[in-house]
C-alpha positions as CSV (number, residue, x, y, z in Angstrom):
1,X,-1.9,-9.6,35.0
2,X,1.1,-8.1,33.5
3,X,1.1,-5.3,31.2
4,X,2.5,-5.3,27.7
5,X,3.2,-1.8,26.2
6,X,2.5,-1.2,22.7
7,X,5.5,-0.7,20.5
8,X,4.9,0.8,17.2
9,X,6.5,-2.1,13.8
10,X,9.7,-0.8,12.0
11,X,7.7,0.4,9.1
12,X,8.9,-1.1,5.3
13,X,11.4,1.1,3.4
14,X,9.7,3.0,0.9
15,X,11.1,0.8,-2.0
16,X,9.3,-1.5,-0.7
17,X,5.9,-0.4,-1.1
18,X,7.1,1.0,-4.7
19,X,7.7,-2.8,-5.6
20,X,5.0,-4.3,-4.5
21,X,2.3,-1.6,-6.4
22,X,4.5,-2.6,-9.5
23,X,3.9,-6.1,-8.4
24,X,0.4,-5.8,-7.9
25,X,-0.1,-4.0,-11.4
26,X,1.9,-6.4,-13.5
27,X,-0.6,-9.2,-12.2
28,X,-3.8,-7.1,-13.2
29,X,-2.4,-6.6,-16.5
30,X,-1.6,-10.1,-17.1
31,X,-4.3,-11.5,-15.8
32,X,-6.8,-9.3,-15.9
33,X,-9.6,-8.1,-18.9
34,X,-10.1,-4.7,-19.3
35,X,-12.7,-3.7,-16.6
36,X,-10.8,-5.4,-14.5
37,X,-7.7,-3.5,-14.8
38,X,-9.3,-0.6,-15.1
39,X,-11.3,-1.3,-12.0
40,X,-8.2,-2.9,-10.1
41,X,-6.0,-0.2,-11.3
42,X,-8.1,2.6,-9.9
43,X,-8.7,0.4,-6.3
44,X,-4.8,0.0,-5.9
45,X,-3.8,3.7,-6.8
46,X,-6.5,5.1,-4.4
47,X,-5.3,2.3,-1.7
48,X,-1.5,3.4,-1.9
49,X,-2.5,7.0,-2.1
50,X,-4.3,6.9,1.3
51,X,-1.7,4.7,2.7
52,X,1.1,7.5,1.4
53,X,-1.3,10.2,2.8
54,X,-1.5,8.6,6.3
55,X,2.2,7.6,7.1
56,X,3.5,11.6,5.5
57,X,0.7,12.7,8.0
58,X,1.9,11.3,10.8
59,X,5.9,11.7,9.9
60,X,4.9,15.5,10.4
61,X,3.4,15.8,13.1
C-alpha cells in the first residue's frame, strides 16, 4: 500500500467568510419570521465565532 501524506487545504481569504455570514443573514431576514431570525441569527454568530476562535488559535501557535 502506498502512503499518502496529509496536506493541510489553502484556507479561504478572510473576505470570504465575511461574505458568506452576510449571505447567510440576508436569507434569514428575508425568509425568515422572527424566531427564526432570532434563533438563526444567534446559531450563525456563535458558529463563525468558534470558527474565528479556532483558525486565530492555531495561526499563533
Amino acid at each position: 500500500m502506498s502512503e499518502t501524506s496529509h496536506t493541510e487545504s489553502a484556507s479561504l481569504p478572510s473576505f470570504a467568510y465575511i461574505a458568506a455570514f452576510v449571505i447567510l443573514f440576508i436569507i434569514l431576514a428575508v425568509f425568515g419570521d422572527l424566531f427564526t431570525f432570532i434563533l438563526g441569527t444567534i446559531g450563525l454568530i456563535v458558529t463563525f465565532a468558534a470558527f474565528y476562535s479556532d483558525k486565530s488559535h492555531d495561526d499563533h501557535h
